[in-house]
OpenMM code with the backbone's topology and positions (N, CA, C; nanometers):
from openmm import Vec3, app, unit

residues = "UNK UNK UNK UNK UNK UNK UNK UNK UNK UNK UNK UNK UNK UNK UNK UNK UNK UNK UNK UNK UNK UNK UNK UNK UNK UNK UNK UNK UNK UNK UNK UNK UNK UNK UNK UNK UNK UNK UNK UNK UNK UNK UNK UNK UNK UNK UNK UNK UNK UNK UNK UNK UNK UNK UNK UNK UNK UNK UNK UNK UNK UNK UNK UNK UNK UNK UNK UNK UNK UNK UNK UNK UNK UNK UNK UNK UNK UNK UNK UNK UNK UNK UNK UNK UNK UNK UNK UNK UNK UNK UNK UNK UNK UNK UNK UNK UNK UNK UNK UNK UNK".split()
positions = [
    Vec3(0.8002, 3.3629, -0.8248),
    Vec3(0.8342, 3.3966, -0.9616),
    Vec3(0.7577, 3.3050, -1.0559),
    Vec3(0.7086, 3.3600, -1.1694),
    Vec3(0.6120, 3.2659, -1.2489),
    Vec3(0.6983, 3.1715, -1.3790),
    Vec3(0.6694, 3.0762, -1.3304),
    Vec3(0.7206, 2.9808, -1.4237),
    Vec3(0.7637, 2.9805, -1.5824),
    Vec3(0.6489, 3.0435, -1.5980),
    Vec3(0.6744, 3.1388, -1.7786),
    Vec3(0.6837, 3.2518, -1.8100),
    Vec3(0.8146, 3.2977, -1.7567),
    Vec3(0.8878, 3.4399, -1.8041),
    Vec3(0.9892, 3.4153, -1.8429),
    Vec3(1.0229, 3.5606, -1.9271),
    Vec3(1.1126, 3.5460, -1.9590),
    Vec3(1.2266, 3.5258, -1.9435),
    Vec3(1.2631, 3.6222, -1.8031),
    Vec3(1.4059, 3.6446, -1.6631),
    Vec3(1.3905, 3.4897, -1.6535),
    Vec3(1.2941, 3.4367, -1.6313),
    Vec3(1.3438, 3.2603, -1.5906),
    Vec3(1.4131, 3.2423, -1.6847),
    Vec3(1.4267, 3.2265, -1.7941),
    Vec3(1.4866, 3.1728, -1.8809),
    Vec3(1.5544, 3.2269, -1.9245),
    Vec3(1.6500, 3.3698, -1.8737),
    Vec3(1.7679, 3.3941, -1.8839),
    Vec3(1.8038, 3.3402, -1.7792),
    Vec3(1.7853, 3.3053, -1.6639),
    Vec3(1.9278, 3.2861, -1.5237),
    Vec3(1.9042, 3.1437, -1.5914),
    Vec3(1.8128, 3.0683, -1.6299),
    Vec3(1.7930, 2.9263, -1.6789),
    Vec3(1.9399, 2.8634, -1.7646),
    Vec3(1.8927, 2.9993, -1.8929),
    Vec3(1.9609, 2.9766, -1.9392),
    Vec3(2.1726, 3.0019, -1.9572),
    Vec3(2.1821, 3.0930, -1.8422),
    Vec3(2.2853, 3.1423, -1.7600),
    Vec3(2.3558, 3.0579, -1.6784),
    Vec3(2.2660, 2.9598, -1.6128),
    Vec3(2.3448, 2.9391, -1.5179),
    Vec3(2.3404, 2.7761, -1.5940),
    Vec3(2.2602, 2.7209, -1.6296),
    Vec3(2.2828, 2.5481, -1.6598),
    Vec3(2.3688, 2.5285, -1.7377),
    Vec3(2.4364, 2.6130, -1.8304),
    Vec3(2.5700, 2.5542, -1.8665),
    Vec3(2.6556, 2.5254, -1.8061),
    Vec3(2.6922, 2.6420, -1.7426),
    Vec3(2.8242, 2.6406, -1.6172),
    Vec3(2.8236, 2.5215, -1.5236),
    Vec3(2.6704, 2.4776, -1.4455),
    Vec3(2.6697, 2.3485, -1.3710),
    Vec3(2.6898, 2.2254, -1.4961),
    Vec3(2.6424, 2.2808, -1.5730),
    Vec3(2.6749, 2.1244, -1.7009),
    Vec3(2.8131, 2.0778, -1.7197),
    Vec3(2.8868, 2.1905, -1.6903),
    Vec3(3.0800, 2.2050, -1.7307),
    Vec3(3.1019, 2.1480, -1.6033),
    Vec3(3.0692, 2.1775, -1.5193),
    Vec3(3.1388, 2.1274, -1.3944),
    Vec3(3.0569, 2.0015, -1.3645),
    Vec3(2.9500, 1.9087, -1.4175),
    Vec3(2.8960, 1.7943, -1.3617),
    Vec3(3.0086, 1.7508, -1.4674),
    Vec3(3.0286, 1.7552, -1.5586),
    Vec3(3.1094, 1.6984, -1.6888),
    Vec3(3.2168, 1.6573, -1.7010),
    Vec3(3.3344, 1.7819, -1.6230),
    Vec3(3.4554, 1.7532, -1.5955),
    Vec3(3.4836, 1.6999, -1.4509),
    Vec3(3.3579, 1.6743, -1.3284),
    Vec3(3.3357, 1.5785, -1.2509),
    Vec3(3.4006, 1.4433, -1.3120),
    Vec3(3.3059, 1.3823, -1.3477),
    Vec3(3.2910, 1.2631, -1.4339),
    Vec3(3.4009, 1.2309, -1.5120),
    Vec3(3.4585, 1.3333, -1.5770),
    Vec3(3.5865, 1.2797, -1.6423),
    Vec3(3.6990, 1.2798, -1.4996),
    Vec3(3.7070, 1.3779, -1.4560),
    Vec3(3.7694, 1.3617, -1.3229),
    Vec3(3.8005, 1.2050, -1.2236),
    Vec3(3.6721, 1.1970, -1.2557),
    Vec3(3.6347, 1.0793, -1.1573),
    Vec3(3.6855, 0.9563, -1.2284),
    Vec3(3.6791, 0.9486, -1.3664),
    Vec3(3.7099, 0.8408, -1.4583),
    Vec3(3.8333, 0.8783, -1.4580),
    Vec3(3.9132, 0.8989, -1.5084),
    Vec3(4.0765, 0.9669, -1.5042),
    Vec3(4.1447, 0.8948, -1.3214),
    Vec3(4.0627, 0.9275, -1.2412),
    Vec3(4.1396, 0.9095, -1.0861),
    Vec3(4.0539, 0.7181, -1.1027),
    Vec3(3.9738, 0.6789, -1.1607),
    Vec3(3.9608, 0.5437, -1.1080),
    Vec3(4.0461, 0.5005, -1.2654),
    Vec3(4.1024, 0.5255, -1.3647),
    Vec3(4.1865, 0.4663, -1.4511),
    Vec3(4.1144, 0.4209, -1.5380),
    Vec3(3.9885, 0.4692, -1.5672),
    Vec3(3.8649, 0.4118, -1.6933),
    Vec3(3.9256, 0.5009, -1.8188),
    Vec3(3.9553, 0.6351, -1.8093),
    Vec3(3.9892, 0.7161, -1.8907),
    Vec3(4.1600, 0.7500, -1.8700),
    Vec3(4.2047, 0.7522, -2.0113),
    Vec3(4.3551, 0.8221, -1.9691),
    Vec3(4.3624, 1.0004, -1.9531),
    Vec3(4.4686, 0.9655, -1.8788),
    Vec3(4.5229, 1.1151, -1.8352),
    Vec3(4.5560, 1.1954, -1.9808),
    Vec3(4.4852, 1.3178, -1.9505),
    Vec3(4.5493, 1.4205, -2.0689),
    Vec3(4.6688, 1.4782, -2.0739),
    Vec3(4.7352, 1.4553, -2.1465),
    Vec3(4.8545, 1.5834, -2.0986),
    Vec3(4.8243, 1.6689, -2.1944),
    Vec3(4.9324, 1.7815, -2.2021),
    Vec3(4.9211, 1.9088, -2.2289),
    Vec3(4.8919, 1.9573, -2.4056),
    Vec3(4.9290, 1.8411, -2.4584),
    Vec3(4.8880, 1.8274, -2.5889),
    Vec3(4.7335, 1.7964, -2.6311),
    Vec3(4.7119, 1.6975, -2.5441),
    Vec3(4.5363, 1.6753, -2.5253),
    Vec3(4.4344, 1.7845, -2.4698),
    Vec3(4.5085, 1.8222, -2.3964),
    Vec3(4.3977, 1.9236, -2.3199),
    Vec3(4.2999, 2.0015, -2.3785),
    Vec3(4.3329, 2.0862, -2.4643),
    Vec3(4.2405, 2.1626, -2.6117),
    Vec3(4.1077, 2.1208, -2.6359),
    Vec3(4.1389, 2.0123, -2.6626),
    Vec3(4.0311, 1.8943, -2.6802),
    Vec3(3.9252, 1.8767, -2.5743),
    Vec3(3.9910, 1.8124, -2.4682),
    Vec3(3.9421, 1.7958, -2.3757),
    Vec3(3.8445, 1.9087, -2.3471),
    Vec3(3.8772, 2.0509, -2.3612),
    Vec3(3.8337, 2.1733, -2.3180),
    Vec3(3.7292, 2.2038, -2.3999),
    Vec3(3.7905, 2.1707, -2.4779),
    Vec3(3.6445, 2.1952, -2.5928),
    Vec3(3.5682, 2.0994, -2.5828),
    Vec3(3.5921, 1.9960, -2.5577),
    Vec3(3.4530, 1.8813, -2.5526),
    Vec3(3.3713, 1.8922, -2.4279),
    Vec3(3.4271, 1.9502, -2.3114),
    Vec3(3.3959, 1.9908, -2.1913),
    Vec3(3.2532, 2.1133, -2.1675),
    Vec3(3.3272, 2.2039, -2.2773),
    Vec3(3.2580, 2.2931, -2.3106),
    Vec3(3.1097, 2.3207, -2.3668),
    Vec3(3.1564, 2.2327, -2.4857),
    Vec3(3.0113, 2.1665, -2.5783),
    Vec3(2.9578, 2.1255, -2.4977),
    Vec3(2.9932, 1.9998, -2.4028),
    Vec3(2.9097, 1.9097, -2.3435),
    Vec3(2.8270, 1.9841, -2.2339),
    Vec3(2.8640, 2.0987, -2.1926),
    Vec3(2.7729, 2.1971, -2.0857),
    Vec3(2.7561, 2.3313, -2.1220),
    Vec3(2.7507, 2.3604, -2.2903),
    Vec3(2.6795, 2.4446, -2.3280),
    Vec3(2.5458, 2.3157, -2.3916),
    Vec3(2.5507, 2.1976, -2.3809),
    Vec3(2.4524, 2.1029, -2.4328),
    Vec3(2.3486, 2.0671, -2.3377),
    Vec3(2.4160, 2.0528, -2.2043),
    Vec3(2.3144, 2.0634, -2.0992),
    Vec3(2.2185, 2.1508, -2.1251),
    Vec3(2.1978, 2.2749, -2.1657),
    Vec3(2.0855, 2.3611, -2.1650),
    Vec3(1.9999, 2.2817, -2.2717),
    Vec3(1.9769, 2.1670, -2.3317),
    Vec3(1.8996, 2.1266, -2.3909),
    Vec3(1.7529, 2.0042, -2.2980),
    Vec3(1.8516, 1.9864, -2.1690),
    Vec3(1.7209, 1.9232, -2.0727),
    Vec3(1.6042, 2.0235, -2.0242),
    Vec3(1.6551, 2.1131, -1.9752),
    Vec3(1.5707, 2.2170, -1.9481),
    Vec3(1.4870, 2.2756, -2.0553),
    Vec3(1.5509, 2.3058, -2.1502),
    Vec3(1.4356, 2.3724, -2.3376),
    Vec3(1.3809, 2.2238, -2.3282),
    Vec3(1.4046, 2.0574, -2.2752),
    Vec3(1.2919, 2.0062, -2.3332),
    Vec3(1.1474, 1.9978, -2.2475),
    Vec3(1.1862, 2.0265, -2.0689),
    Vec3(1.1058, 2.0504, -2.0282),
    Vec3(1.0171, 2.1483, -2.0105),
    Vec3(1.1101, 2.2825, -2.0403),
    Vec3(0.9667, 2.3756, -2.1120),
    Vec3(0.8993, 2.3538, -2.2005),
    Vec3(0.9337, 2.2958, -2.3206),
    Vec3(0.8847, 2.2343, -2.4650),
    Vec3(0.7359, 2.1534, -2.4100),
    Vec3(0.7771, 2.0817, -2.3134),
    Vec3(0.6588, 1.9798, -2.2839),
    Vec3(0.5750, 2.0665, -2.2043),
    Vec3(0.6247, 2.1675, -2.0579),
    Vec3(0.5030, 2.2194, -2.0294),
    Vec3(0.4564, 2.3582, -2.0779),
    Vec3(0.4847, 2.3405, -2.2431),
    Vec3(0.4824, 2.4759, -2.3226),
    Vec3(0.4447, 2.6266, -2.2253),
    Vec3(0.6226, 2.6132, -2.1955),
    Vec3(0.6250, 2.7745, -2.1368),
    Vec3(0.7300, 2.8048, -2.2513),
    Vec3(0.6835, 2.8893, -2.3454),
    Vec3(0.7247, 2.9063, -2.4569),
    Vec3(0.8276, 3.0737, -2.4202),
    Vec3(0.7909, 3.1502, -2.2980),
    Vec3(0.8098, 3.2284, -2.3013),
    Vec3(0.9567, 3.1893, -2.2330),
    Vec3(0.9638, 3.1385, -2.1220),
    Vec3(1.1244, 3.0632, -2.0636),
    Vec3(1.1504, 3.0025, -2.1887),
    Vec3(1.1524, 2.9554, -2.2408),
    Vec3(1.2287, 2.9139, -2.3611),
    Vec3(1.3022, 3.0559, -2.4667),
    Vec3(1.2290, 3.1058, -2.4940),
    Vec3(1.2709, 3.2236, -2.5346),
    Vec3(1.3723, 3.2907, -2.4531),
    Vec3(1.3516, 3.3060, -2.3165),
    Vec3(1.4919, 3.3733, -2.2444),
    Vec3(1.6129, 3.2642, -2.2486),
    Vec3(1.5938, 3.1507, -2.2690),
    Vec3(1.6647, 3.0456, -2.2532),
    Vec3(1.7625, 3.0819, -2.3898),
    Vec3(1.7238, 3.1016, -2.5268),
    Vec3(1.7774, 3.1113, -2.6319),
    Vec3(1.9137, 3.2654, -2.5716),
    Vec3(1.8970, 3.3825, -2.5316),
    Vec3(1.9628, 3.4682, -2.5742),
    Vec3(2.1497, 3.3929, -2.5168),
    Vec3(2.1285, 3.3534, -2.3540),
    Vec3(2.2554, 3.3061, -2.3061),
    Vec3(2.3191, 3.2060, -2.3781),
    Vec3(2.2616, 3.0524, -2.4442),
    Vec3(2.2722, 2.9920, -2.5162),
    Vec3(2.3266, 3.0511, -2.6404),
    Vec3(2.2979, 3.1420, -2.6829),
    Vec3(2.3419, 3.1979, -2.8518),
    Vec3(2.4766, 3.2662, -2.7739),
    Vec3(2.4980, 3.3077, -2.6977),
    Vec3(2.6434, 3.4253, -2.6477),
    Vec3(2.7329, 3.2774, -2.5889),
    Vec3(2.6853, 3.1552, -2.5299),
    Vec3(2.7898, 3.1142, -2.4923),
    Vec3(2.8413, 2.9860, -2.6329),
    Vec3(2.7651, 3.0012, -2.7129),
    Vec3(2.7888, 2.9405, -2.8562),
    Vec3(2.8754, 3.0235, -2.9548),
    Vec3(2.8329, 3.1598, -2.8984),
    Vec3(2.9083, 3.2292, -3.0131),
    Vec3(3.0800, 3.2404, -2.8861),
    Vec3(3.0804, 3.2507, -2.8059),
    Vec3(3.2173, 3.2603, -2.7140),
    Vec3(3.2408, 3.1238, -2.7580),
    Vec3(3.2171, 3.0125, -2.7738),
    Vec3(3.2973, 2.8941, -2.7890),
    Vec3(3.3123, 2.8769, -2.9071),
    Vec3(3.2753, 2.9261, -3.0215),
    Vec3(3.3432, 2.9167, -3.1607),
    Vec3(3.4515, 3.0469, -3.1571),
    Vec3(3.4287, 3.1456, -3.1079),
    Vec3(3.5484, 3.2546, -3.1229),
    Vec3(3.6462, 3.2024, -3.0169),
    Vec3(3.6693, 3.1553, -2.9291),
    Vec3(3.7283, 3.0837, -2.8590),
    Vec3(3.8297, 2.9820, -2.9241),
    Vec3(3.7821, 2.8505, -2.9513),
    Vec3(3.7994, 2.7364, -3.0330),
    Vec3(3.8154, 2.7552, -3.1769),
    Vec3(3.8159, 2.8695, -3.2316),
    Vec3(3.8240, 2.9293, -3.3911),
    Vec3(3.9316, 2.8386, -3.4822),
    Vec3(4.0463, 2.8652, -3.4133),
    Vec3(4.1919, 2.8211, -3.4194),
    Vec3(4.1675, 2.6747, -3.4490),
    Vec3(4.1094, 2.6089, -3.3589),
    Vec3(4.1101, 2.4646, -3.3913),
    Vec3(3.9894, 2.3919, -3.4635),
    Vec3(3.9231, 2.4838, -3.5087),
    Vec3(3.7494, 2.4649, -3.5467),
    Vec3(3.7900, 2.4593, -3.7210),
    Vec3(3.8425, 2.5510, -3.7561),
    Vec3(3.8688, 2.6072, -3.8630),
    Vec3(3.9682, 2.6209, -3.9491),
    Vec3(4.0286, 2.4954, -3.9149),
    Vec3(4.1769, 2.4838, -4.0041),
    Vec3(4.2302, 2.3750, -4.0871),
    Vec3(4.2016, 2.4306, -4.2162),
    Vec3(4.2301, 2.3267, -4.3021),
    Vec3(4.3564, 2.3100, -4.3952),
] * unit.nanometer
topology = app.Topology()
chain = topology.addChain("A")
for resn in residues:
    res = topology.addResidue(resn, chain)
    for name in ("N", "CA", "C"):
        topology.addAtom(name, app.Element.getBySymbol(name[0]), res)
């Protein structure tokens, strides 16, 4: 498969969030069970979910920088459409708590 297409940079951009959410809530996991971080309870959680979220819809920004550098402009472009749908699902999602003043 050629490095600068577009399909790359939809599954690119498809699938590196989802591993970003789960390296993310690893790590808090891991901090939480060694006692670096406190436990959420059920009032916190929201939060938690949403910062979880951001933080591995943000991951897709290592990958756009290494296409950037070996200007495959065209994976970058597939990279944008999943990125814009899982941005727009996490503000309609998070609306409630995004938007209340």
């Amino acid at each position: 498969m050629d490095k600068d297409h577009f399909l790359t940079g939809l599954v690119i951009g498809a699938i590196t969030p989802v591993l970003g959410y789960l390296f993310v809530e690893l790590i808090f996991d891991l901090l939480t069970k060694a006692e670096l971080m406190e436990y959420v309870s059920a009032g916190g959680s929201s939060k938690r979910q949403r910062t979880l979220a951001l933080l591995g819809i943000c991951a897709c920004l290592i990958p756009m920088h290494i296409c950037k550098n070996n200007k495959w402009n065209e994976t970058m472009r597939g990279m944008i459409f999943p990125i814009m749908i899982y941005m727009g699902s996490w503000i309609y999602y998070f609306k409630d708590t995004l938007f209340t003043f």
